[in-house]
ChimeraX commands (.cxc) that place a marker at each C-alpha (Angstrom):
marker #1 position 125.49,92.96,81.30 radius 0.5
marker #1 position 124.51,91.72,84.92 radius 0.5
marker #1 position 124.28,88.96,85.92 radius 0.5
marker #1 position 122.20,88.31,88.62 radius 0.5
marker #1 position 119.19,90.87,88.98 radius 0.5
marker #1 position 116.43,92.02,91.40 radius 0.5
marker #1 position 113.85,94.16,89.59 radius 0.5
marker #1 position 110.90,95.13,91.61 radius 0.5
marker #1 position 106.88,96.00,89.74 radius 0.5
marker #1 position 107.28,93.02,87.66 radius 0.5
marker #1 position 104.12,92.11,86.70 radius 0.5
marker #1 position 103.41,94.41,84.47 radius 0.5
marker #1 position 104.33,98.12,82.45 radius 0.5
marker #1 position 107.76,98.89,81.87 radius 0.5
marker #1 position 108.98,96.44,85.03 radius 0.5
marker #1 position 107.85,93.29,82.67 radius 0.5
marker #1 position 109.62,94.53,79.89 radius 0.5
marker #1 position 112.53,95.16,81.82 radius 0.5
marker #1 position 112.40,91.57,83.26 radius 0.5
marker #1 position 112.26,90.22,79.25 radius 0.5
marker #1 position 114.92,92.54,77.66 radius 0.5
marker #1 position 117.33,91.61,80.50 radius 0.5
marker #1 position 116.54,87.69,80.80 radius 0.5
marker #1 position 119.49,86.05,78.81 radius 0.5
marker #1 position 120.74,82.22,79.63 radius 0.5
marker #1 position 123.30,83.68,82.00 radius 0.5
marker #1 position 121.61,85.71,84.18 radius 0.5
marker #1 position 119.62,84.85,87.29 radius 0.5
marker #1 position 116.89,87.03,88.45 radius 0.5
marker #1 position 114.97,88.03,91.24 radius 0.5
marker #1 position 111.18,89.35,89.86 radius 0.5
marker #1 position 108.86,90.94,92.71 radius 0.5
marker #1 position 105.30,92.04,92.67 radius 0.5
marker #1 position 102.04,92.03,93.73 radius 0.5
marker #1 position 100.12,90.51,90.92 radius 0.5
marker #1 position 100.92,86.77,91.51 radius 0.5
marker #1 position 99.54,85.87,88.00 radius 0.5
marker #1 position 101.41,88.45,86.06 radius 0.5
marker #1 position 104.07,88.25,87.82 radius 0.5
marker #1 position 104.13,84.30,87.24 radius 0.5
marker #1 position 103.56,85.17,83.65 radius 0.5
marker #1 position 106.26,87.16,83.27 radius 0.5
marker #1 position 108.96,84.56,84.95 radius 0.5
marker #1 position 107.52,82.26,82.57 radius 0.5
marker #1 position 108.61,84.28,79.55 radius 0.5
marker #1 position 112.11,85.52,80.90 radius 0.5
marker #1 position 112.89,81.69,81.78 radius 0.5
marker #1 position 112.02,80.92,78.05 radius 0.5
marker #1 position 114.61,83.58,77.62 radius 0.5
marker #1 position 117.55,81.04,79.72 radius 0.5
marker #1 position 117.41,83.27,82.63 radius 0.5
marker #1 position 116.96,80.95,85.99 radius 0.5
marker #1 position 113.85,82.97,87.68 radius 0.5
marker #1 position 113.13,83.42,90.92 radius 0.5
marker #1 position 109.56,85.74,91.85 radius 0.5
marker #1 position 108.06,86.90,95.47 radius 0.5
marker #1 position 104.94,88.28,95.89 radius 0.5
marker #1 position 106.28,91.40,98.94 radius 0.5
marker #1 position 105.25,94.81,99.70 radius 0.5
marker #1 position 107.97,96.87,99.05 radius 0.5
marker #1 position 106.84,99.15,101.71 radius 0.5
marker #1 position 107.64,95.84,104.45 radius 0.5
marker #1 position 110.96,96.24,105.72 radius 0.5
marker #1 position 110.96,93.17,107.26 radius 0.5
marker #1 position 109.78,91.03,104.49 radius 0.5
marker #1 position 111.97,92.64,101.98 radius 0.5
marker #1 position 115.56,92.37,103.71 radius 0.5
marker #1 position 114.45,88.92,104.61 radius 0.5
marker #1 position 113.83,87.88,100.93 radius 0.5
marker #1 position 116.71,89.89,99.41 radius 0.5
marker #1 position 119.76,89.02,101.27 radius 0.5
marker #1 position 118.35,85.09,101.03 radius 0.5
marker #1 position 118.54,85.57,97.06 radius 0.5
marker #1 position 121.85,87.38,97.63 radius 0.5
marker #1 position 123.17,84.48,99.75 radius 0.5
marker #1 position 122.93,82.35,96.93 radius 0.5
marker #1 position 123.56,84.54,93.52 radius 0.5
marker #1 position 125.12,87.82,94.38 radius 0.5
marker #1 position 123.31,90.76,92.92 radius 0.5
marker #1 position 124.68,93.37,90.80 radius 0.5
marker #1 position 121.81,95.03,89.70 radius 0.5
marker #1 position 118.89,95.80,91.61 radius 0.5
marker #1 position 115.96,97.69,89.64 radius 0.5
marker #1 position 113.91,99.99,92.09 radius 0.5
marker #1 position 110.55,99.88,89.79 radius 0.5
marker #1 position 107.86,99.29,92.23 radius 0.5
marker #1 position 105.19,102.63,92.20 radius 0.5
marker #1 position 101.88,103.63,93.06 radius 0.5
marker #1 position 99.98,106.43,91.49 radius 0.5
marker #1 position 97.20,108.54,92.98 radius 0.5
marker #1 position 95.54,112.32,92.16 radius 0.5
marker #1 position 92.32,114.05,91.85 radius 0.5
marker #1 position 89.35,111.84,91.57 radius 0.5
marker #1 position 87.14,111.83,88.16 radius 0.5
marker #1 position 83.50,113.65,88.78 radius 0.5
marker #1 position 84.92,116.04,91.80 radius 0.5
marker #1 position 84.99,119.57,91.49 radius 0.5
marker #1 position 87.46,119.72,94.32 radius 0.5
marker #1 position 91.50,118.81,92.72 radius 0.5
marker #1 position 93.78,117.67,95.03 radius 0.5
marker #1 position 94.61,113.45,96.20 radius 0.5
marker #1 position 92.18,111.45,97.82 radius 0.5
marker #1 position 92.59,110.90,101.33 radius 0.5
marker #1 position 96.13,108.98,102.47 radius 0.5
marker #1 position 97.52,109.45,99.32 radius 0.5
marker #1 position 100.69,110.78,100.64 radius 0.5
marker #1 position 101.94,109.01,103.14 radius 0.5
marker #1 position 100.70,105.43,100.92 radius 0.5
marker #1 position 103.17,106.88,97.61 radius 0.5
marker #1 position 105.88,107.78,99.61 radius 0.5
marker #1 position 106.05,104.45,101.77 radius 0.5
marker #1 position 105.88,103.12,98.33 radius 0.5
marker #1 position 107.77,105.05,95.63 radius 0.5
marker #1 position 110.23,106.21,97.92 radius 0.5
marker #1 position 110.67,104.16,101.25 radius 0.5
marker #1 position 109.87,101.48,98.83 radius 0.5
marker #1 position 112.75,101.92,96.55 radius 0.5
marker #1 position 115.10,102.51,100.13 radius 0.5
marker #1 position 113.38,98.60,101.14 radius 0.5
marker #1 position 114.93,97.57,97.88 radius 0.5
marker #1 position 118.21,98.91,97.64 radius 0.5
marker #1 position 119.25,99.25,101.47 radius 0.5
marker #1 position 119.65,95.50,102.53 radius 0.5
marker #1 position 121.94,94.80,99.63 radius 0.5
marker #1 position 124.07,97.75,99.81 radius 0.5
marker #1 position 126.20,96.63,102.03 radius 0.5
marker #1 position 126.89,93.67,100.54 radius 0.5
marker #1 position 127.38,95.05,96.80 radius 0.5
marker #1 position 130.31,97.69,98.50 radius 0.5
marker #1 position 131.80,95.14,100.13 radius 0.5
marker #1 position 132.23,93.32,96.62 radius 0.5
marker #1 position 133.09,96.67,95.10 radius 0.5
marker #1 position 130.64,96.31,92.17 radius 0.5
marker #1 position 127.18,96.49,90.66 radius 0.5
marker #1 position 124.52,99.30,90.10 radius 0.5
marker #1 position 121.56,100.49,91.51 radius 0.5
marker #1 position 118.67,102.02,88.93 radius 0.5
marker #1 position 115.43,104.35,90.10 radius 0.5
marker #1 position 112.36,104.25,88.10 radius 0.5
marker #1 position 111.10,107.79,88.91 radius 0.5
marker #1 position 109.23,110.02,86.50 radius 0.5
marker #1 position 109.21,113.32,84.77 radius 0.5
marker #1 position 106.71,114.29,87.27 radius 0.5
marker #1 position 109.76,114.92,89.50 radius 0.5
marker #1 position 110.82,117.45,87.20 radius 0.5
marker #1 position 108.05,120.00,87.23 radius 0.5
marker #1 position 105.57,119.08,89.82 radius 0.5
marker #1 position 102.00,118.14,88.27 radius 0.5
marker #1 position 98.99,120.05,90.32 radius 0.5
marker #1 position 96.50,117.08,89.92 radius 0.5
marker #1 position 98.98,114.25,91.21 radius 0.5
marker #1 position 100.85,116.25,93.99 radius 0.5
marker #1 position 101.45,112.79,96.43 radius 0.5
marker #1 position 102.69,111.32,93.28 radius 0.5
marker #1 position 105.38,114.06,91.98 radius 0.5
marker #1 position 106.25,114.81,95.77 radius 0.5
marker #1 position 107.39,111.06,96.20 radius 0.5
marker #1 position 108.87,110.88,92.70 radius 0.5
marker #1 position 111.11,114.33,93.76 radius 0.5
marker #1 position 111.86,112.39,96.97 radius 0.5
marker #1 position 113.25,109.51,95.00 radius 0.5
marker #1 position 115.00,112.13,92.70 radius 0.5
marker #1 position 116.84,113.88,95.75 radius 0.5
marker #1 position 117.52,110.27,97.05 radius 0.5
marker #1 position 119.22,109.18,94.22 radius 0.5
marker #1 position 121.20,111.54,93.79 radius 0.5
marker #1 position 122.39,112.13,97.10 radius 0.5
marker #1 position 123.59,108.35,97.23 radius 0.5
marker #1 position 125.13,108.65,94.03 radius 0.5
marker #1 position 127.72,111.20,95.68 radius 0.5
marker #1 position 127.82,108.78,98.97 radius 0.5
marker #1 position 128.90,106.32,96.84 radius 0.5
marker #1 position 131.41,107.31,94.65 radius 0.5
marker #1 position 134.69,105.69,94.64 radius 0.5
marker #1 position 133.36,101.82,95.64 radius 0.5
marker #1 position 132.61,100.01,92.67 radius 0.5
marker #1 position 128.85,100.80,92.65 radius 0.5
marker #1 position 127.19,102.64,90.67 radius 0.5
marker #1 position 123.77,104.55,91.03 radius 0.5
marker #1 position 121.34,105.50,88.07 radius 0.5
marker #1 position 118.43,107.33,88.06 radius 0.5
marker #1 position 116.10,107.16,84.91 radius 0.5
marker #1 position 112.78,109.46,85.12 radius 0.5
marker #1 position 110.09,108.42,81.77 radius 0.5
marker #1 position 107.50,110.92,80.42 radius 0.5
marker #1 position 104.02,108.75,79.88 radius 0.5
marker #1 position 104.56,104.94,78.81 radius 0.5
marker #1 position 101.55,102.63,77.58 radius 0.5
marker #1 position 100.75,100.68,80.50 radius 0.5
marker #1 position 97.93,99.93,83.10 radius 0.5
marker #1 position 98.97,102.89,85.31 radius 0.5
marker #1 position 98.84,104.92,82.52 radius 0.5
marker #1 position 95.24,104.03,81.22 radius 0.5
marker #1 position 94.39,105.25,84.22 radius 0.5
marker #1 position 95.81,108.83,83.85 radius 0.5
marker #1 position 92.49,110.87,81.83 radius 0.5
marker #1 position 94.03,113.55,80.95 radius 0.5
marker #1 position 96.59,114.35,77.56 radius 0.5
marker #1 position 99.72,112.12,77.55 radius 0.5
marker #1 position 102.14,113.71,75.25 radius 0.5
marker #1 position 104.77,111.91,73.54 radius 0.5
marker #1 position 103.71,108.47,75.18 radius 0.5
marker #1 position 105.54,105.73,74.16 radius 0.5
marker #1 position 105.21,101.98,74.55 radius 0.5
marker #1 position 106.39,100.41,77.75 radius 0.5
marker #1 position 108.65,98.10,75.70 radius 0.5
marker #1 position 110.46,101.11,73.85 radius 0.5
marker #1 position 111.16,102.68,77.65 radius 0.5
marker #1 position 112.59,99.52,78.65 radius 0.5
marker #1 position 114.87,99.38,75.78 radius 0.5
marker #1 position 115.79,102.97,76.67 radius 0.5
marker #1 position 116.09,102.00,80.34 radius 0.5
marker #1 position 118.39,98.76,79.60 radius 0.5
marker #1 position 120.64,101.21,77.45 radius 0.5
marker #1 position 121.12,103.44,79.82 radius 0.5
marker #1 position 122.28,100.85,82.45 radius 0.5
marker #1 position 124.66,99.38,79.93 radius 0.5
marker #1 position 126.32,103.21,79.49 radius 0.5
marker #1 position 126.68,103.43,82.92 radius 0.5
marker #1 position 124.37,106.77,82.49 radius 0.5
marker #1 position 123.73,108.87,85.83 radius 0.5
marker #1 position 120.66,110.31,84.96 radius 0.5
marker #1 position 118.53,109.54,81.74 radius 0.5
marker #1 position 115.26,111.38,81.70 radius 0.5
marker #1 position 112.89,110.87,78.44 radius 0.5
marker #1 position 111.81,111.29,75.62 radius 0.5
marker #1 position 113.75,114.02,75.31 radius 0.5
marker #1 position 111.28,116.99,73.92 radius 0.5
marker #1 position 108.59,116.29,77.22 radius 0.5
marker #1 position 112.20,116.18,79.55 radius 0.5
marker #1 position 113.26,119.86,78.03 radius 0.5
marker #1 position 109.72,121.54,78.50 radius 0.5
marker #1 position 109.85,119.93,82.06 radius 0.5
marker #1 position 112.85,121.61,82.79 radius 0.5
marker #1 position 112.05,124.96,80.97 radius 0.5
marker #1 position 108.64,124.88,82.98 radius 0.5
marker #1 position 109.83,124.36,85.95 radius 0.5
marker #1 position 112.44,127.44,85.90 radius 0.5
marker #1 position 109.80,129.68,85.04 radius 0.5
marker #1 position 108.39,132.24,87.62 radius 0.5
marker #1 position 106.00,130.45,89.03 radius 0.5
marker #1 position 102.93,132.60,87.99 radius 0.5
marker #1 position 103.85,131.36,84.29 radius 0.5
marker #1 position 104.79,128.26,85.61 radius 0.5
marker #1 position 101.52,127.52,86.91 radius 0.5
marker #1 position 99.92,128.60,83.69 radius 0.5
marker #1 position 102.14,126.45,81.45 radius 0.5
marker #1 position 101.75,123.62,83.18 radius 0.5
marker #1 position 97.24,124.09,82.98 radius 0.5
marker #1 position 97.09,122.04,80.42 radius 0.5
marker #1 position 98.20,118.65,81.63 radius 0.5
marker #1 position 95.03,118.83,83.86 radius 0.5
marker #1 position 93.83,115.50,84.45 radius 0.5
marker #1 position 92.19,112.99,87.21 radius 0.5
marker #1 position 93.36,110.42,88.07 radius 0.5
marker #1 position 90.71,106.90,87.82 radius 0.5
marker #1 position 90.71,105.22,91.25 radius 0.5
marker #1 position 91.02,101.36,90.66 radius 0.5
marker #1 position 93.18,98.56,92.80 radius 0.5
marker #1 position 96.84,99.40,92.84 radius 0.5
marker #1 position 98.65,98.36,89.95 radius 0.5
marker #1 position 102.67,98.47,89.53 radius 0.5
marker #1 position 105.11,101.42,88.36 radius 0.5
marker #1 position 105.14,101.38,84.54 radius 0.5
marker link #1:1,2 radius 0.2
marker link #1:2,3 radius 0.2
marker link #1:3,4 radius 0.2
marker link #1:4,5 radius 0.2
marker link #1:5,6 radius 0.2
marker link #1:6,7 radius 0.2
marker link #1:7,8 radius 0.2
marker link #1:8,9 radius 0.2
marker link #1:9,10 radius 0.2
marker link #1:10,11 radius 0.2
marker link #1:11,12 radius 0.2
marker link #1:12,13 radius 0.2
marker link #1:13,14 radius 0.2
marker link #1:14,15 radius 0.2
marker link #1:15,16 radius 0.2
marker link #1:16,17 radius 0.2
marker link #1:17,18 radius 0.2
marker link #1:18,19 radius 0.2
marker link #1:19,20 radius 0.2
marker link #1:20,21 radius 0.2
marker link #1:21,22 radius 0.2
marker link #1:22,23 radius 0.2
marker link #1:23,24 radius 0.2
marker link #1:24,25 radius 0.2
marker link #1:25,26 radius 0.2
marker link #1:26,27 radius 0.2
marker link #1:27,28 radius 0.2
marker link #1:28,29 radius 0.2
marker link #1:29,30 radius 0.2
marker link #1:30,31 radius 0.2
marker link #1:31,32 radius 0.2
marker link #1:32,33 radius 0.2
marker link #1:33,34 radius 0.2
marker link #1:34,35 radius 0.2
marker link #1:35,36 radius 0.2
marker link #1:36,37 radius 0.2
marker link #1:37,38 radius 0.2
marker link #1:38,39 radius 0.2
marker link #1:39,40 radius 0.2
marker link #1:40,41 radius 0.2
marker link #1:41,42 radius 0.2
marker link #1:42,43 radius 0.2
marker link #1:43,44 radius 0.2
marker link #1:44,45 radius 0.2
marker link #1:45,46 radius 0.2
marker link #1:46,47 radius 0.2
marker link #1:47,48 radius 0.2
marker link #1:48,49 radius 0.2
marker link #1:49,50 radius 0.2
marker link #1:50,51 radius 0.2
marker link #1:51,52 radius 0.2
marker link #1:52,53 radius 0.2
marker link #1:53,54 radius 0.2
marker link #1:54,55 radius 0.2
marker link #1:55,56 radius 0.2
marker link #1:56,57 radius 0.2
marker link #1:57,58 radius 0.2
marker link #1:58,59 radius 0.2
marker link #1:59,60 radius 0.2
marker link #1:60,61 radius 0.2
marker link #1:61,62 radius 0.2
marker link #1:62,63 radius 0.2
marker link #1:63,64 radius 0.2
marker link #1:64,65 radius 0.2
marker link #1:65,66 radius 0.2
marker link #1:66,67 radius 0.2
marker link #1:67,68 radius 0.2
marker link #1:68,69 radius 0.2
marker link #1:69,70 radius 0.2
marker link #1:70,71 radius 0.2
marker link #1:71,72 radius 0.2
marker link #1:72,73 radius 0.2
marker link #1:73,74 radius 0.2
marker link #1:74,75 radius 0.2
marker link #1:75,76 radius 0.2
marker link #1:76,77 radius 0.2
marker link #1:77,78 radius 0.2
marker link #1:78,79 radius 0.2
marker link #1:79,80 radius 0.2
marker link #1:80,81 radius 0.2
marker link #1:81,82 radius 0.2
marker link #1:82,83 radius 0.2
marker link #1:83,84 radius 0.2
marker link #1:84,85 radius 0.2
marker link #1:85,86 radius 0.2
marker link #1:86,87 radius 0.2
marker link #1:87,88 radius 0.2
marker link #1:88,89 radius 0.2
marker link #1:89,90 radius 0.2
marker link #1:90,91 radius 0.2
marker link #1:91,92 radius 0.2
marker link #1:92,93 radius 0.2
marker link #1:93,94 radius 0.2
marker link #1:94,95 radius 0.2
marker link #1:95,96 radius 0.2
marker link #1:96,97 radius 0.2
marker link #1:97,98 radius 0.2
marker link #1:98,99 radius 0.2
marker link #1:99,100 radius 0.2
marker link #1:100,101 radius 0.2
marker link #1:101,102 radius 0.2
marker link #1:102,103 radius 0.2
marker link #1:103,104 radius 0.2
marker link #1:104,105 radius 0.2
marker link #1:105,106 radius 0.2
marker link #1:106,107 radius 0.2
marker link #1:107,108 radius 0.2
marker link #1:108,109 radius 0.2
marker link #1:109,110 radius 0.2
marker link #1:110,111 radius 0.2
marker link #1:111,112 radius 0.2
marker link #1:112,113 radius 0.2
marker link #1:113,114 radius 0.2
marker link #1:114,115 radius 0.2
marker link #1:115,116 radius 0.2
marker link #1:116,117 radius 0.2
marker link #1:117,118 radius 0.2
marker link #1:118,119 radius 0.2
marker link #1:119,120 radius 0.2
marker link #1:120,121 radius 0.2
marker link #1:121,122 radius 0.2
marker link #1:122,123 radius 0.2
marker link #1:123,124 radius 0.2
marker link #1:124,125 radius 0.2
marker link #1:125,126 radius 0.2
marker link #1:126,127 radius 0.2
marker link #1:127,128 radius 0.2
marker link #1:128,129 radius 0.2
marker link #1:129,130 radius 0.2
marker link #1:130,131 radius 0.2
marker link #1:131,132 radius 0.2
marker link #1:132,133 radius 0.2
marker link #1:133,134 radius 0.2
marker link #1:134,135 radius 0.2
marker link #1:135,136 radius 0.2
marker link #1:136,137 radius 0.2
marker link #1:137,138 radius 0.2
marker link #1:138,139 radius 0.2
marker link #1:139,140 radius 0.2
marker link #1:140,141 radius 0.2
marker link #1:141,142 radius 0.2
marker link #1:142,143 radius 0.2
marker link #1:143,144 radius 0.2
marker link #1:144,145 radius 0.2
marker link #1:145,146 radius 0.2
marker link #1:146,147 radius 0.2
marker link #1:147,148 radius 0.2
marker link #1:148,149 radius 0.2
marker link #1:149,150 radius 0.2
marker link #1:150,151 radius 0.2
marker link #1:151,152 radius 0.2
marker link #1:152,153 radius 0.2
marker link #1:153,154 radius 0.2
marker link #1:154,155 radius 0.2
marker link #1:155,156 radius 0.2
marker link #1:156,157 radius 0.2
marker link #1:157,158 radius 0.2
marker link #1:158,159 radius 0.2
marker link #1:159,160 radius 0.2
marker link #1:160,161 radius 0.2
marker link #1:161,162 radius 0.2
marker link #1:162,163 radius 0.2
marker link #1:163,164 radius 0.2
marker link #1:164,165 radius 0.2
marker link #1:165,166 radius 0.2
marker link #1:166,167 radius 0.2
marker link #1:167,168 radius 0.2
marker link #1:168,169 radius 0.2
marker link #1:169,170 radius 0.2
marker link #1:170,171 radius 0.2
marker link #1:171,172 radius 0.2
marker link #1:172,173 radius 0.2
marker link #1:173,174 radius 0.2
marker link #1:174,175 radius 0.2
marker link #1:175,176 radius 0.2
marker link #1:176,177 radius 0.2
marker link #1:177,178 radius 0.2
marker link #1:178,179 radius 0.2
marker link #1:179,180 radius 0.2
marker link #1:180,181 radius 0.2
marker link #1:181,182 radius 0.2
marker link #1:182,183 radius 0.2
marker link #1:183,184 radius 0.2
marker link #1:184,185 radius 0.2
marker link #1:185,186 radius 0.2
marker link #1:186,187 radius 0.2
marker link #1:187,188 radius 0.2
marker link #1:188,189 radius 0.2
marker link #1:189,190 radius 0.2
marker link #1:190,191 radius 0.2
marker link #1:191,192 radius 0.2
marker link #1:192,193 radius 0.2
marker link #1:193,194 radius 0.2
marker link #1:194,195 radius 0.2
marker link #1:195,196 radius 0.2
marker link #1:196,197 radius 0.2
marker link #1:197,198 radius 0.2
marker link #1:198,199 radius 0.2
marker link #1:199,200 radius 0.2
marker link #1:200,201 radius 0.2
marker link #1:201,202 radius 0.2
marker link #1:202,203 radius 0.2
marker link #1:203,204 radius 0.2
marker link #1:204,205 radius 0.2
marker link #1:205,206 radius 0.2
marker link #1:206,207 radius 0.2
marker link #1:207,208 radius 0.2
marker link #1:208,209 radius 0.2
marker link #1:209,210 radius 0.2
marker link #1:210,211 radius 0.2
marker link #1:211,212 radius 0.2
marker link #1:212,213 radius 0.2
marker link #1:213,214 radius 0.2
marker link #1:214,215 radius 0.2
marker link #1:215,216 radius 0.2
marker link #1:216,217 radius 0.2
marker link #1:217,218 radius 0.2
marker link #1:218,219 radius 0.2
marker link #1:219,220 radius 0.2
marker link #1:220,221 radius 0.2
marker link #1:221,222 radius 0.2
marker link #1:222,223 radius 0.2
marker link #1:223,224 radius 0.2
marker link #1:224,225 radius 0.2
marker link #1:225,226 radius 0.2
marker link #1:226,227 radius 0.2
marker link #1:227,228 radius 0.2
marker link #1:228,229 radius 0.2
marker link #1:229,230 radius 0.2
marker link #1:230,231 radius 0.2
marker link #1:231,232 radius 0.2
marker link #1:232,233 radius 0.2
marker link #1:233,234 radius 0.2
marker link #1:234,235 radius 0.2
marker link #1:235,236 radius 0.2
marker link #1:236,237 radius 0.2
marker link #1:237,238 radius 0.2
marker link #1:238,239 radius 0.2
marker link #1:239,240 radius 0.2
marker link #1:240,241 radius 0.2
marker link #1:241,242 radius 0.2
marker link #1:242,243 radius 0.2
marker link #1:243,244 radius 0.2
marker link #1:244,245 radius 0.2
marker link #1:245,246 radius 0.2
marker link #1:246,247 radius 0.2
marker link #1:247,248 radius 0.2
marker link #1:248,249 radius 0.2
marker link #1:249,250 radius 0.2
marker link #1:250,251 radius 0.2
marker link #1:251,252 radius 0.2
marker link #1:252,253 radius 0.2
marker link #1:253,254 radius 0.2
marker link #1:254,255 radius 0.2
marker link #1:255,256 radius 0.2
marker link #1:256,257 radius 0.2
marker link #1:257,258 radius 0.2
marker link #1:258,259 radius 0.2
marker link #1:259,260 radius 0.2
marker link #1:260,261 radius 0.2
marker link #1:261,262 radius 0.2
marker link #1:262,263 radius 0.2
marker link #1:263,264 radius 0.2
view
């Protein structure tokens, strides 16, 4: 197991239950998000845990602010596991006849869920391949699988992070660190309450966590779940895309506009 962590989207969804089912009396951690009180509440719990907790309350999509507040963590416990978590959902708007994202929604989820995840991972890098250890995990989502018509921003920055991943996973093969890229159907959460339309085989964010952690602890390259949603994704997706379009019709949905809340 790790020992010192950064997870990013703590406050809430499957980033708090990531922060409690790694927080152990050996492990110091590095919690970000937005929420202050959730996020507070959630250091609270993992210290109960043993873990010595650190939190900061940055925008992943800063540059600035996040290299400046990761390598000073790093300086003092070096990381070997960073947790790109942080998300942002958006899609078509309840009560509009017209589908399609609200205005901005693309260029705010990828500077999010995809430069976001680069803010997180990129200053420490360097550091973790000099030490020739550690792992870095993606939180993306099925939706990178088979692209869903009424979130388009949203799958189009979760593909991004896909492609990402797995590009550095090659780059980095052969010094010590390890890349893992983990991609959830629908998980119980606040981002999900906000999703209106059917969520097959949703499980609770606690239960993806657990699934997460394993998968980190196996080393695992890719783990995308539950496993019936992952093969129709797939299946759906290599359809012609006439069918394709018509299979996928019936995970129509909108999307309710509220503040932002964290990746679940």
């Amino acid at each position: 197991m790790a020992r010192t962590v950064v997870l990013t989207g703590a406050s809430s969804g499957i980033g708090r239950e990531l922060a409690l089912a790694l927080a152990r009396p050996d492990c110091a951690m590095l919690l970000m998000g937005r929420d202050a009180g959730r996020l507070a509440a959630t250091a609270e719990t993992a210290a109960a845990k043993g873990a010595t907790v650190e939190t900061a309350g940055v925008d992943v999509a800063d540059a600035d602010a996040m290299a400046a507040c990761l390598t000073a963590f790093d300086d003092t416990a070096p990381v070997d596991l960073v947790i790109a978590n942080a998300g942002r959902s958006a899609g078509s708007v309840p009560g509009e006849s017209r589908r399609g994202d609200p205005p901005g929604a693309l260029a705010d989820l990828v500077a999010t869920n995809l430069v976001g995840a680069g803010n997180t991972v990129l200053p420490l890098l360097p550091r973790m391949m000099t030490r020739g250890r550690g792992r870095l995990v993606f939180v993306g989502s099925l939706a990178a699988v088979r692209a869903l018509p009424d979130m388009a921003a949203y799958s189009a920055s979760k593909a991004g992070l896909a492609a990402w991943a797995t590009a550095l996973r090659g780059q980095l093969s052969g010094t010590g660190v390890g890349v893992s890229l983990v991609q959830p159907g629908f998980v119980t959460s606040p981002m999900s309450a906000r999703h209106l339309g059917i969520k097959p085989l949703e499980m609770s964010a606690e239960r993806a966590a657990r699934r997460i952690v394993a998968a980190i602890e196996a080393g695992r390259a890719v783990d995308t779940f539950p496993r019936g949603l992952a093969i129709l994704s797939w299946l759906c997706a290599r359809l012609p895309p006439g069918l394709s379009d018509r299979a996928i019709a019936p995970f129509a949905t909108r999307i309710r506009q509220e503040d932002t809340v964290e990746q679940d």
